[in-house]
mmCIF entry with sequence, helices, sheets and N, C-alpha, C, O atoms, coordinates in Angstrom:
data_MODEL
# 
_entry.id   MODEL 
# 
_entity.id                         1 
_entity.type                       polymer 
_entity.pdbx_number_of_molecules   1 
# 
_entity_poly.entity_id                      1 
_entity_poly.type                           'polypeptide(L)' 
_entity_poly.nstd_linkage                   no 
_entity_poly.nstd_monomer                   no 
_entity_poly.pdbx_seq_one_letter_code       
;(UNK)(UNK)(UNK)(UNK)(UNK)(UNK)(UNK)(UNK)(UNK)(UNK)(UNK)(UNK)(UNK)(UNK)(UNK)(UNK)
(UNK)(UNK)(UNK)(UNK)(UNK)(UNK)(UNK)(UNK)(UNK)(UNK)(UNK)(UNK)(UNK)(UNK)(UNK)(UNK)
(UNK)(UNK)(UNK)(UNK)(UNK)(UNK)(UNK)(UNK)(UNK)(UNK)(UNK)(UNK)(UNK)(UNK)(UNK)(UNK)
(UNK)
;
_entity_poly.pdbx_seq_one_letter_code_can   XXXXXXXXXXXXXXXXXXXXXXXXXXXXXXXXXXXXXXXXXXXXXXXXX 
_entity_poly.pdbx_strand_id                 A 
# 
loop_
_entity_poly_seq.entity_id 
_entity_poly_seq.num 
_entity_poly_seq.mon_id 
_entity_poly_seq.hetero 
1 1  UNK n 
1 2  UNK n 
1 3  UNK n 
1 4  UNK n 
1 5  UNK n 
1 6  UNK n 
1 7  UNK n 
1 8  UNK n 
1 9  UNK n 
1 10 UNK n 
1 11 UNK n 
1 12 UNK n 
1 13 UNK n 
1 14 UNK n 
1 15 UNK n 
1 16 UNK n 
1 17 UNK n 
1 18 UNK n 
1 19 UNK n 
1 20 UNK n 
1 21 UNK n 
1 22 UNK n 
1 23 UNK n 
1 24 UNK n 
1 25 UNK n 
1 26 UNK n 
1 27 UNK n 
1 28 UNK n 
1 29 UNK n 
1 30 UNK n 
1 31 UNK n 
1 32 UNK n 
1 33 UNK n 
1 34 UNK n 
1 35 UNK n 
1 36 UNK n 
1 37 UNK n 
1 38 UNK n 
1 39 UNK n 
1 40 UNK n 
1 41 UNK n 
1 42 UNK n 
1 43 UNK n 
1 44 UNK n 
1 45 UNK n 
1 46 UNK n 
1 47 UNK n 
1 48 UNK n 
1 49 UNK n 
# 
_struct_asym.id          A 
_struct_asym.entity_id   1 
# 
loop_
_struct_conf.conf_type_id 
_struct_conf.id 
_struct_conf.pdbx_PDB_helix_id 
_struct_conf.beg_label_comp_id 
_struct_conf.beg_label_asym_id 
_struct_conf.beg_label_seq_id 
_struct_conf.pdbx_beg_PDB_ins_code 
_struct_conf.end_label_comp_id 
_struct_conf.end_label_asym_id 
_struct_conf.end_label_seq_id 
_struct_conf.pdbx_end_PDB_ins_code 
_struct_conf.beg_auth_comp_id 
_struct_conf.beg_auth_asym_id 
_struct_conf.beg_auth_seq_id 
_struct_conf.end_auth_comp_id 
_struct_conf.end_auth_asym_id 
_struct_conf.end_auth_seq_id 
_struct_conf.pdbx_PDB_helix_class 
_struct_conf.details 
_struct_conf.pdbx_PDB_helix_length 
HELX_P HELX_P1 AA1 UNK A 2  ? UNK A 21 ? UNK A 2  UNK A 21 1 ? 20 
HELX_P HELX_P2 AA2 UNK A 23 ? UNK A 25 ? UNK A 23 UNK A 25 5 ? 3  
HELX_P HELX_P3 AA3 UNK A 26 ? UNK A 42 ? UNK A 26 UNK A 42 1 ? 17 
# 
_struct_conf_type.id          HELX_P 
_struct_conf_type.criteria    ? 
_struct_conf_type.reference   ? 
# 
loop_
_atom_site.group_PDB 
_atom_site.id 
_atom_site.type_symbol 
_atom_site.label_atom_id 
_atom_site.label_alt_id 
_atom_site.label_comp_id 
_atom_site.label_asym_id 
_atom_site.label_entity_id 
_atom_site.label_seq_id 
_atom_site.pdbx_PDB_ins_code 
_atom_site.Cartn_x 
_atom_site.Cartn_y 
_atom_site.Cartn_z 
_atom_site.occupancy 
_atom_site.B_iso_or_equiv 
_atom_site.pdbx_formal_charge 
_atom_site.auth_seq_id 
_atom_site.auth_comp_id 
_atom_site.auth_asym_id 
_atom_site.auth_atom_id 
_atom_site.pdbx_PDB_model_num 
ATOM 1   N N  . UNK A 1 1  ? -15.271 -32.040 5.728   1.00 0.00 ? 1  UNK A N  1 
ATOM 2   C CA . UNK A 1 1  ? -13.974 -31.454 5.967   1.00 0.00 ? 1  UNK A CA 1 
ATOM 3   C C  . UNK A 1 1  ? -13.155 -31.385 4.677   1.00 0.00 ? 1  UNK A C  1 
ATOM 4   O O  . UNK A 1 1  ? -12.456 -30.391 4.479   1.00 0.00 ? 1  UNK A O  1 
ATOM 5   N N  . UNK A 1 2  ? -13.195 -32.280 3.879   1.00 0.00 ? 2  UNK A N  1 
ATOM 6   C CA . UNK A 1 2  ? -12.626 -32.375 2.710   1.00 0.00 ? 2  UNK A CA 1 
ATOM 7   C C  . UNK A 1 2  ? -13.104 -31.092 1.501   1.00 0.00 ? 2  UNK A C  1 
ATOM 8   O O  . UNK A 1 2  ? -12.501 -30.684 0.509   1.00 0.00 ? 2  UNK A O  1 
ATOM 9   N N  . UNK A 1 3  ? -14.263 -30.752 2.010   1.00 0.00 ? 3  UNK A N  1 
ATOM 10  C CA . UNK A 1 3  ? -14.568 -29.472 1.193   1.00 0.00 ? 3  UNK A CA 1 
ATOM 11  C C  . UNK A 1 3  ? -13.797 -28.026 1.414   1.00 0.00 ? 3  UNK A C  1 
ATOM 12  O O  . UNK A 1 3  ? -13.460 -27.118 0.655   1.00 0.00 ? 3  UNK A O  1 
ATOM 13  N N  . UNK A 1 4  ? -13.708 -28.221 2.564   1.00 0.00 ? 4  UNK A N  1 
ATOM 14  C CA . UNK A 1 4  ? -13.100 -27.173 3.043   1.00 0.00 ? 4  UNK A CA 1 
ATOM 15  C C  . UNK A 1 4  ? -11.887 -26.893 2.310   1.00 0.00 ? 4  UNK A C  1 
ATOM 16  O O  . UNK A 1 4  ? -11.607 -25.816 1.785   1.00 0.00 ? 4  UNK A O  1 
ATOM 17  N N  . UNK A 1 5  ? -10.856 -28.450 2.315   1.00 0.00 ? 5  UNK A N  1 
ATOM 18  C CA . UNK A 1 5  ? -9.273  -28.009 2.199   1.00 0.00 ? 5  UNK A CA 1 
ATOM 19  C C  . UNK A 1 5  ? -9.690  -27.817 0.134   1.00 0.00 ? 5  UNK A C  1 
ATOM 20  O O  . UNK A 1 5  ? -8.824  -27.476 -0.672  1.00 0.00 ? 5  UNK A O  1 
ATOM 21  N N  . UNK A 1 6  ? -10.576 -28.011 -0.101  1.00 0.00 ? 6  UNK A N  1 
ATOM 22  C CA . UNK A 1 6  ? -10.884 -27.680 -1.591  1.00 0.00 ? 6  UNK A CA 1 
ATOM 23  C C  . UNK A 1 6  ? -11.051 -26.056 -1.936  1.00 0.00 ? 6  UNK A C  1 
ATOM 24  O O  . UNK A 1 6  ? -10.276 -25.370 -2.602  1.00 0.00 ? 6  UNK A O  1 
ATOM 25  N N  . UNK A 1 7  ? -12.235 -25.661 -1.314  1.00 0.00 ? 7  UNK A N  1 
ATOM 26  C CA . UNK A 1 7  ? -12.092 -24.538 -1.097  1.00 0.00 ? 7  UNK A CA 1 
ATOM 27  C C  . UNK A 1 7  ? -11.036 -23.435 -1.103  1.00 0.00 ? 7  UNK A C  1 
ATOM 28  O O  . UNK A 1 7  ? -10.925 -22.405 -1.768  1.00 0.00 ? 7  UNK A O  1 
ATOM 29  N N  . UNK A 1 8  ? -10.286 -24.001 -0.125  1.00 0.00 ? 8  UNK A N  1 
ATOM 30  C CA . UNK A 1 8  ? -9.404  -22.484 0.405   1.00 0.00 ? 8  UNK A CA 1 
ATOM 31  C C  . UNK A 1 8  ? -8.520  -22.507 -0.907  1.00 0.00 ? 8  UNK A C  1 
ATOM 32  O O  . UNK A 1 8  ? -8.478  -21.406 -1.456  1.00 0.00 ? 8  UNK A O  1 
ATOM 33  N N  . UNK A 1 9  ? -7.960  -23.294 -1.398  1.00 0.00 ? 9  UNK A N  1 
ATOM 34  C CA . UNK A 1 9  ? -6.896  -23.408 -2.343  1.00 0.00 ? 9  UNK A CA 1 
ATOM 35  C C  . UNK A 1 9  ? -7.865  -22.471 -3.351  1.00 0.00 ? 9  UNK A C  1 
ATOM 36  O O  . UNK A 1 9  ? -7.390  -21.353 -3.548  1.00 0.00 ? 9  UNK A O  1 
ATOM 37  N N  . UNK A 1 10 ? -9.220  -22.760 -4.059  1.00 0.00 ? 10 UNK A N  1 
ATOM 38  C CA . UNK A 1 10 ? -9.629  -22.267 -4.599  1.00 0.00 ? 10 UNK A CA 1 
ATOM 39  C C  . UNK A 1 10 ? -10.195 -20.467 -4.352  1.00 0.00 ? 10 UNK A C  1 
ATOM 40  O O  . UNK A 1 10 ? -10.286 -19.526 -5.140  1.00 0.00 ? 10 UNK A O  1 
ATOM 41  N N  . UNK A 1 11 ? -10.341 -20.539 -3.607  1.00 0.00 ? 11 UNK A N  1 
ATOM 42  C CA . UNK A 1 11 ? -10.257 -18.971 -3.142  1.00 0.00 ? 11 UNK A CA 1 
ATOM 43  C C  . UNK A 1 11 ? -9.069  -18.606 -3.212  1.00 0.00 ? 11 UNK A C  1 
ATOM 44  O O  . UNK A 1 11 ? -9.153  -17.398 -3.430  1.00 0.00 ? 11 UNK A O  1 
ATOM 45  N N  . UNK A 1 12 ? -7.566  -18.993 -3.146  1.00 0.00 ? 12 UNK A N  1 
ATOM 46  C CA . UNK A 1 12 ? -6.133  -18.134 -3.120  1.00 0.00 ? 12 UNK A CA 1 
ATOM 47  C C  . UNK A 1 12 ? -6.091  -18.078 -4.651  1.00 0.00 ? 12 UNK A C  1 
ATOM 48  O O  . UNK A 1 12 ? -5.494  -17.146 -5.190  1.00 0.00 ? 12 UNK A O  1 
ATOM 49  N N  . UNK A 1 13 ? -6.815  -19.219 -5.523  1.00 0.00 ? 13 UNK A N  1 
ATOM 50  C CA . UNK A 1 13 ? -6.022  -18.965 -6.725  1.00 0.00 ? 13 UNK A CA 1 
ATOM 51  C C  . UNK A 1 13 ? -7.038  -17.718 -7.273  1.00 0.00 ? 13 UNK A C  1 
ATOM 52  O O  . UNK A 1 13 ? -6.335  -16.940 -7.917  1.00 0.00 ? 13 UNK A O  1 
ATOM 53  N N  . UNK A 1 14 ? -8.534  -17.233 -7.237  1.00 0.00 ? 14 UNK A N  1 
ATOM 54  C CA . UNK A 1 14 ? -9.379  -16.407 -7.551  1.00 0.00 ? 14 UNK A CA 1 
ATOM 55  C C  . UNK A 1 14 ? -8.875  -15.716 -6.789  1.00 0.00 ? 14 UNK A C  1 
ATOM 56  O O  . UNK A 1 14 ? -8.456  -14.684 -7.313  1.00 0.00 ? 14 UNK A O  1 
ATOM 57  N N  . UNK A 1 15 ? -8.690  -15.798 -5.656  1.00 0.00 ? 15 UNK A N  1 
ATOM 58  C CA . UNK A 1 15 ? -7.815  -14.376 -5.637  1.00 0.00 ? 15 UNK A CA 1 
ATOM 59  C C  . UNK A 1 15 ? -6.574  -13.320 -5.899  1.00 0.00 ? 15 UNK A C  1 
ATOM 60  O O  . UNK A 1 15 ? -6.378  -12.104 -5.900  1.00 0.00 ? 15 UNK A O  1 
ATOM 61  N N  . UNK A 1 16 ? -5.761  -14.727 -6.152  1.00 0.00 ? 16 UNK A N  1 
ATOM 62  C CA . UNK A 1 16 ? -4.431  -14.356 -6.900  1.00 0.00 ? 16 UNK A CA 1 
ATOM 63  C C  . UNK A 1 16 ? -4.928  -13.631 -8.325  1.00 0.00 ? 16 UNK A C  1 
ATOM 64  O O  . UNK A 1 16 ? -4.385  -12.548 -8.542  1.00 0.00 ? 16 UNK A O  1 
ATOM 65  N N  . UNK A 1 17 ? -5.669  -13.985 -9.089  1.00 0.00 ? 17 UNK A N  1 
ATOM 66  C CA . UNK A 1 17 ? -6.151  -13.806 -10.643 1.00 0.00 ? 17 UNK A CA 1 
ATOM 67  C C  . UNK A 1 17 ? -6.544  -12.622 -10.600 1.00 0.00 ? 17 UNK A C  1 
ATOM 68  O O  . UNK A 1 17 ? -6.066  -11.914 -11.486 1.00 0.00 ? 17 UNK A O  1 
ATOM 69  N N  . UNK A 1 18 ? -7.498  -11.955 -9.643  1.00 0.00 ? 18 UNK A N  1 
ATOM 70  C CA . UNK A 1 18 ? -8.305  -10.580 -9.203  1.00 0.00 ? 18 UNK A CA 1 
ATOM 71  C C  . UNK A 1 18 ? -7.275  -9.792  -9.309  1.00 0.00 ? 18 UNK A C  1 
ATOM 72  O O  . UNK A 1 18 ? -7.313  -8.844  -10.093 1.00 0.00 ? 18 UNK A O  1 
ATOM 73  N N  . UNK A 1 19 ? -5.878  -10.120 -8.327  1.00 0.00 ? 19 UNK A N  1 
ATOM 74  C CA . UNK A 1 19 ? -5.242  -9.120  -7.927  1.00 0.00 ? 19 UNK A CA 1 
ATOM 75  C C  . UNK A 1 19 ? -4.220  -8.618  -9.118  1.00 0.00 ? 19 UNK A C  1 
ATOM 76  O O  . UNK A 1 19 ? -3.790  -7.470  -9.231  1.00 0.00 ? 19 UNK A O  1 
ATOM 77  N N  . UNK A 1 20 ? -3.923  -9.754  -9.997  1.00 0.00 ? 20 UNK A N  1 
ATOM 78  C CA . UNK A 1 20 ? -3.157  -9.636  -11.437 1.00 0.00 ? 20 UNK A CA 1 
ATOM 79  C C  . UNK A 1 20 ? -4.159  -8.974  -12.163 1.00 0.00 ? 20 UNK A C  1 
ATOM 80  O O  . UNK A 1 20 ? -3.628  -8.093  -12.839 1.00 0.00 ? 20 UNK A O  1 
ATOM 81  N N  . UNK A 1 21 ? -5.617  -9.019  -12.352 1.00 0.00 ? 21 UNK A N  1 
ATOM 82  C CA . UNK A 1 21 ? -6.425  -8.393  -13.042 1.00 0.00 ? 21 UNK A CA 1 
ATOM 83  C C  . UNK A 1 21 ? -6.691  -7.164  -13.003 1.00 0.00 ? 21 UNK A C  1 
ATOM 84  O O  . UNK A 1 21 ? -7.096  -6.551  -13.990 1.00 0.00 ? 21 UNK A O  1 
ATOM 85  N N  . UNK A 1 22 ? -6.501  -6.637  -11.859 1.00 0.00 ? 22 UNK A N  1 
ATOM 86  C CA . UNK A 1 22 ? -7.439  -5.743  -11.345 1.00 0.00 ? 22 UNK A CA 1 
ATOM 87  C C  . UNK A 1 22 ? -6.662  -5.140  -9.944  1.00 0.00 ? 22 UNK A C  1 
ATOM 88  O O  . UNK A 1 22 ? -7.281  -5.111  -8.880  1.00 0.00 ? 22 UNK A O  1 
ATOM 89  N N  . UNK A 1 23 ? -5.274  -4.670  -10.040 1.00 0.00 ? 23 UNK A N  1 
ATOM 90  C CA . UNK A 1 23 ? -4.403  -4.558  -8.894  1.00 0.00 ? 23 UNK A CA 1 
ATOM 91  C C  . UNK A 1 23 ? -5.070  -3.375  -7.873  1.00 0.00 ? 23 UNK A C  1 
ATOM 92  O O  . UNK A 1 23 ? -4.929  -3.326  -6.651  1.00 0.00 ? 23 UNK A O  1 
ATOM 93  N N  . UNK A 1 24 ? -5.740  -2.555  -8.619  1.00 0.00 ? 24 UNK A N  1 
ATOM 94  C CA . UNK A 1 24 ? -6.254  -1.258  -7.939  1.00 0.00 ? 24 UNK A CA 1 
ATOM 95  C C  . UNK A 1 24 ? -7.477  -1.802  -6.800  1.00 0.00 ? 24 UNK A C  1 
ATOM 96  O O  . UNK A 1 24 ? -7.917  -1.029  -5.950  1.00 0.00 ? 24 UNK A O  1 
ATOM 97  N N  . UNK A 1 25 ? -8.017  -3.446  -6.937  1.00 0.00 ? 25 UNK A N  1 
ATOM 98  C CA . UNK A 1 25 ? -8.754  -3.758  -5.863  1.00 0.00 ? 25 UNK A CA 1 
ATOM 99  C C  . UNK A 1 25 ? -7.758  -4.368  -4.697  1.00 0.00 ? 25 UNK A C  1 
ATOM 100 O O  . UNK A 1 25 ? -8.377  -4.342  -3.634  1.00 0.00 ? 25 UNK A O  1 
ATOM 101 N N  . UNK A 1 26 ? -6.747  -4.780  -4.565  1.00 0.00 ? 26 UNK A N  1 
ATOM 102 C CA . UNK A 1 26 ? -5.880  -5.208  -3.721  1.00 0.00 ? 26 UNK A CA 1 
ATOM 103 C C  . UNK A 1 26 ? -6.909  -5.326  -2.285  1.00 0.00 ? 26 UNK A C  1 
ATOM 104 O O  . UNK A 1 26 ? -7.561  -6.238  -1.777  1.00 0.00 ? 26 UNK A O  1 
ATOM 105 N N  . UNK A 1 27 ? -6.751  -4.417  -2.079  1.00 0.00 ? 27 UNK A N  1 
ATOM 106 C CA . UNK A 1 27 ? -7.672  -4.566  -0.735  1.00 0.00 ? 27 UNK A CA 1 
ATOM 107 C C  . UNK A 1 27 ? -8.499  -5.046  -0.534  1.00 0.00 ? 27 UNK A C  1 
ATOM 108 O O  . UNK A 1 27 ? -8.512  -5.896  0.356   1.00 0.00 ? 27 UNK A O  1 
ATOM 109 N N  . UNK A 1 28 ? -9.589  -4.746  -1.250  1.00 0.00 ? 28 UNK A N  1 
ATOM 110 C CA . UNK A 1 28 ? -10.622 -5.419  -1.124  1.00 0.00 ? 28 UNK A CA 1 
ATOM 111 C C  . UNK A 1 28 ? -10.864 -6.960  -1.152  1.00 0.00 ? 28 UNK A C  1 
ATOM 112 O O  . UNK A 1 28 ? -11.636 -7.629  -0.463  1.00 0.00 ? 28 UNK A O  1 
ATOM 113 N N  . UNK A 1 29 ? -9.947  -7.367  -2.192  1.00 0.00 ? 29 UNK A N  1 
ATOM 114 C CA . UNK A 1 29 ? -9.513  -8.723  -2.974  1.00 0.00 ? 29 UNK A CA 1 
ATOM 115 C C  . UNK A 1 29 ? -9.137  -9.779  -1.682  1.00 0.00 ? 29 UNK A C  1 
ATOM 116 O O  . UNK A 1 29 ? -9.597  -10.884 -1.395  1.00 0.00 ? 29 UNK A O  1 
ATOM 117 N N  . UNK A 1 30 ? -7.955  -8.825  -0.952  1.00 0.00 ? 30 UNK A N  1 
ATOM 118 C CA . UNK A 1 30 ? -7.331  -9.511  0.363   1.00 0.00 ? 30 UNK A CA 1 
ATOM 119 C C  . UNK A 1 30 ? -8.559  -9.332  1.590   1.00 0.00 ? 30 UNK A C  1 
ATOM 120 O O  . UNK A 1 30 ? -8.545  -10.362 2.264   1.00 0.00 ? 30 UNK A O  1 
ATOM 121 N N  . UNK A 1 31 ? -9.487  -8.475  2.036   1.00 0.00 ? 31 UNK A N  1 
ATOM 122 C CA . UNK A 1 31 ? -10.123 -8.235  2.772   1.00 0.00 ? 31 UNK A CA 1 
ATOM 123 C C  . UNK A 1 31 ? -11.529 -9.637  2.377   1.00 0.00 ? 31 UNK A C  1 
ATOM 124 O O  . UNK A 1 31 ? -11.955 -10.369 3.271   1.00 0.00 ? 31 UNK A O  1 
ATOM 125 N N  . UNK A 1 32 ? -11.899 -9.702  1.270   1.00 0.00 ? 32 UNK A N  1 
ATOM 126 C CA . UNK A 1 32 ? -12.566 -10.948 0.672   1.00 0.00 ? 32 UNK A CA 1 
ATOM 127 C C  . UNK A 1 32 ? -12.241 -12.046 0.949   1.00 0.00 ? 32 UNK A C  1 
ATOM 128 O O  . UNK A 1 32 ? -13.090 -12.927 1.088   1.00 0.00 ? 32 UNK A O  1 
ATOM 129 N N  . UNK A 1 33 ? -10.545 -12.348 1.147   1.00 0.00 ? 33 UNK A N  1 
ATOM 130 C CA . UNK A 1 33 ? -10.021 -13.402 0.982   1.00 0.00 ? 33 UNK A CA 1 
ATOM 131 C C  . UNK A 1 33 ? -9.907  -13.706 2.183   1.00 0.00 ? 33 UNK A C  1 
ATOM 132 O O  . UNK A 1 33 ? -10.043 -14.887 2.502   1.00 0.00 ? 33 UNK A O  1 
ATOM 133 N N  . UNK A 1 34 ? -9.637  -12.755 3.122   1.00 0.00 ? 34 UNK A N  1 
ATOM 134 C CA . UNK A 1 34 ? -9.804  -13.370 4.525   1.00 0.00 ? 34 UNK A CA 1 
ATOM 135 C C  . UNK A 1 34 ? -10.815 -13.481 5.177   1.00 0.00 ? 34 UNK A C  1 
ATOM 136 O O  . UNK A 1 34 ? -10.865 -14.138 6.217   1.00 0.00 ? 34 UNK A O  1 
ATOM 137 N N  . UNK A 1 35 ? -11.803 -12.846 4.665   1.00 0.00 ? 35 UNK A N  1 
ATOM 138 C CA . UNK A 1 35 ? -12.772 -13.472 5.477   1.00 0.00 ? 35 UNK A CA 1 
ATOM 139 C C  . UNK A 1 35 ? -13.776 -14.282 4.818   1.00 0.00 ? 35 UNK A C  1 
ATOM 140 O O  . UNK A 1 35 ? -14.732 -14.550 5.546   1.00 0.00 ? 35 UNK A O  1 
ATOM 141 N N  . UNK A 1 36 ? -13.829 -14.797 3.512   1.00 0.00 ? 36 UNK A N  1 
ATOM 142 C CA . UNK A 1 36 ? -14.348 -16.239 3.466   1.00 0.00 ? 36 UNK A CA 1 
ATOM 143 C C  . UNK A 1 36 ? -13.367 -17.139 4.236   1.00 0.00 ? 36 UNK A C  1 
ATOM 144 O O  . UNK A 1 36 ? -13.814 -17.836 5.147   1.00 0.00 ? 36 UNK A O  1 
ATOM 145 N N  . UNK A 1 37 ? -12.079 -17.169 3.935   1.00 0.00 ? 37 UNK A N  1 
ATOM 146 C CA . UNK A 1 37 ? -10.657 -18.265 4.953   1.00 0.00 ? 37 UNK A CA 1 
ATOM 147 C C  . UNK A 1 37 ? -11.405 -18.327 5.904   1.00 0.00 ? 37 UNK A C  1 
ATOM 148 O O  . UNK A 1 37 ? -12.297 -19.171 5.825   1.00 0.00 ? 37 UNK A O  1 
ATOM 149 N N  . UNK A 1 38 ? -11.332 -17.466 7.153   1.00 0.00 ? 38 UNK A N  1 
ATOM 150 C CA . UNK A 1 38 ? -12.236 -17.377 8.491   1.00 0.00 ? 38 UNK A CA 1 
ATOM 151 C C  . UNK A 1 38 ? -13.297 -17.801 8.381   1.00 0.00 ? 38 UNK A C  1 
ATOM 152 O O  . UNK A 1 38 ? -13.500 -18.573 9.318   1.00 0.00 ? 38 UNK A O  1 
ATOM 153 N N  . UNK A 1 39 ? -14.177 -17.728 7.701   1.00 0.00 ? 39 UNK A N  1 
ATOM 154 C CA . UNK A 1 39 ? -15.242 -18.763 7.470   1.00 0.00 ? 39 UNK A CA 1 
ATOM 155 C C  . UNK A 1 39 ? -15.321 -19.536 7.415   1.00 0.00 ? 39 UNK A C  1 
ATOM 156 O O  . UNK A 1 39 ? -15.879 -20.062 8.378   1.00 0.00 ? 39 UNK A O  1 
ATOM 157 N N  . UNK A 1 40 ? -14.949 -20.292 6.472   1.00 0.00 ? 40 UNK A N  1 
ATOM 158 C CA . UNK A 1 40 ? -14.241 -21.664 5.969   1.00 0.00 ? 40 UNK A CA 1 
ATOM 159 C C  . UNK A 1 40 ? -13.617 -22.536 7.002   1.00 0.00 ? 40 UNK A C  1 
ATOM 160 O O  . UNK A 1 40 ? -13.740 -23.757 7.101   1.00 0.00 ? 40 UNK A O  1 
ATOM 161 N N  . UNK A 1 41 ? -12.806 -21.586 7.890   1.00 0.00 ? 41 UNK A N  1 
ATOM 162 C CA . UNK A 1 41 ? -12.041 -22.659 9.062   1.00 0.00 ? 41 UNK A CA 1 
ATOM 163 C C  . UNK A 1 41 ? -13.030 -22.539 10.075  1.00 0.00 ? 41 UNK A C  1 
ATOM 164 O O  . UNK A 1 41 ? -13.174 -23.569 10.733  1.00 0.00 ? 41 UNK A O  1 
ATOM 165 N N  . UNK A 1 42 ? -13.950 -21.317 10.477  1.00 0.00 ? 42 UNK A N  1 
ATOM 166 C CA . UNK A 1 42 ? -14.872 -21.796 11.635  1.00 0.00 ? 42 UNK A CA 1 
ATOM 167 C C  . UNK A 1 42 ? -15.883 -22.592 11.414  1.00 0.00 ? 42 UNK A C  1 
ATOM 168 O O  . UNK A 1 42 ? -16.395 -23.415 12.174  1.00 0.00 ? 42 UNK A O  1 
ATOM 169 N N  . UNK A 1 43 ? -16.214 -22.240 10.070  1.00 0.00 ? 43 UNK A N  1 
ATOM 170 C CA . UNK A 1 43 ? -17.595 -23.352 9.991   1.00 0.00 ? 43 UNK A CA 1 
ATOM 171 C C  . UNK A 1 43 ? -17.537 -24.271 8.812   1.00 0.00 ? 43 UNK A C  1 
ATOM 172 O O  . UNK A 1 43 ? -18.051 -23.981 7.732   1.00 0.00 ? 43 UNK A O  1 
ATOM 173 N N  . UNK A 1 44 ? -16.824 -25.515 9.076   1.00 0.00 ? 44 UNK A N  1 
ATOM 174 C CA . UNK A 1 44 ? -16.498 -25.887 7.827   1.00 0.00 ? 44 UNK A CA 1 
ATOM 175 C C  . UNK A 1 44 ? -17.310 -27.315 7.552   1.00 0.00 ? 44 UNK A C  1 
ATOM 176 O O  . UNK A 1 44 ? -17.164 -28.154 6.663   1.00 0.00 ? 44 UNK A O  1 
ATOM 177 N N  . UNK A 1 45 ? -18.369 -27.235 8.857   1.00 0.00 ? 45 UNK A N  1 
ATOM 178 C CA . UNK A 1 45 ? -19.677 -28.221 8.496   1.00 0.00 ? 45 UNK A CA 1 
ATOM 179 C C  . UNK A 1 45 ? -20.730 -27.207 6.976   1.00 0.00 ? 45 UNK A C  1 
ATOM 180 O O  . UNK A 1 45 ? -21.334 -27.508 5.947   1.00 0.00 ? 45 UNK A O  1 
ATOM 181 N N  . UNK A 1 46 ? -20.427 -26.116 7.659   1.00 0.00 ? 46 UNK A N  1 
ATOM 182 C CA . UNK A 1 46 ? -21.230 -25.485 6.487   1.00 0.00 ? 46 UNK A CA 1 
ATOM 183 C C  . UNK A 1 46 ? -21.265 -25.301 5.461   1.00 0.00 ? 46 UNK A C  1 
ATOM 184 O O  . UNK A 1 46 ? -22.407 -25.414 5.016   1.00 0.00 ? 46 UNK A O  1 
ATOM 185 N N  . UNK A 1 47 ? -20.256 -24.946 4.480   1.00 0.00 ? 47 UNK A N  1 
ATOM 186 C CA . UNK A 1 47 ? -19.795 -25.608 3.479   1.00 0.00 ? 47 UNK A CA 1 
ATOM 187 C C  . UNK A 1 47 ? -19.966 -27.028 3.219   1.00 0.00 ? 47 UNK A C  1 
ATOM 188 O O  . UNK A 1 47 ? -20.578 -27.446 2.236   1.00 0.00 ? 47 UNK A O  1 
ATOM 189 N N  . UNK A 1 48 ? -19.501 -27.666 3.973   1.00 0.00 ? 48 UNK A N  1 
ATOM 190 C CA . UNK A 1 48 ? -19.232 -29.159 3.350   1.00 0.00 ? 48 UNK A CA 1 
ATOM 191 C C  . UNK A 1 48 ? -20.790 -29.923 3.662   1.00 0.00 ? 48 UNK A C  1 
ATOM 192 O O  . UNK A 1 48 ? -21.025 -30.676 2.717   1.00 0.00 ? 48 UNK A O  1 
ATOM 193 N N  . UNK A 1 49 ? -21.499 -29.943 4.314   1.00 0.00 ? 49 UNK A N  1 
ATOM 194 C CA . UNK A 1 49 ? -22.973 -30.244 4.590   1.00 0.00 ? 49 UNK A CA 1 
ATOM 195 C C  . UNK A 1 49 ? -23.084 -30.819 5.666   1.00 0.00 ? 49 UNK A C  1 
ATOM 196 O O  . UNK A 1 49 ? -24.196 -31.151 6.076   1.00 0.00 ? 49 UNK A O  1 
# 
């Protein structure tokens, strides 16, 4: 479980960076970002082992 709350923080800040980098992906960037999140919160044995 502890991987998890590692994770997500780390996915907002790569995704924050994308979207300053590279604004013309916006969408995609946010469409990425939510659905690893959704991942992450349904299966968060999987990640973490």
């Amino acid at each position: 479980m502890t991987t998890v709350v590692v994770v997500q923080p780390l996915l907002a800040l790569i995704a924050g960076l994308m979207i300053l980098v590279f604004p013309r992906f916006l969408n995609y960037v946010i469409a990425a970002f939510l659905i690893l999140f959704g991942l992450a919160g349904l299966f968060p044995n999987l990640i973490g082992g």
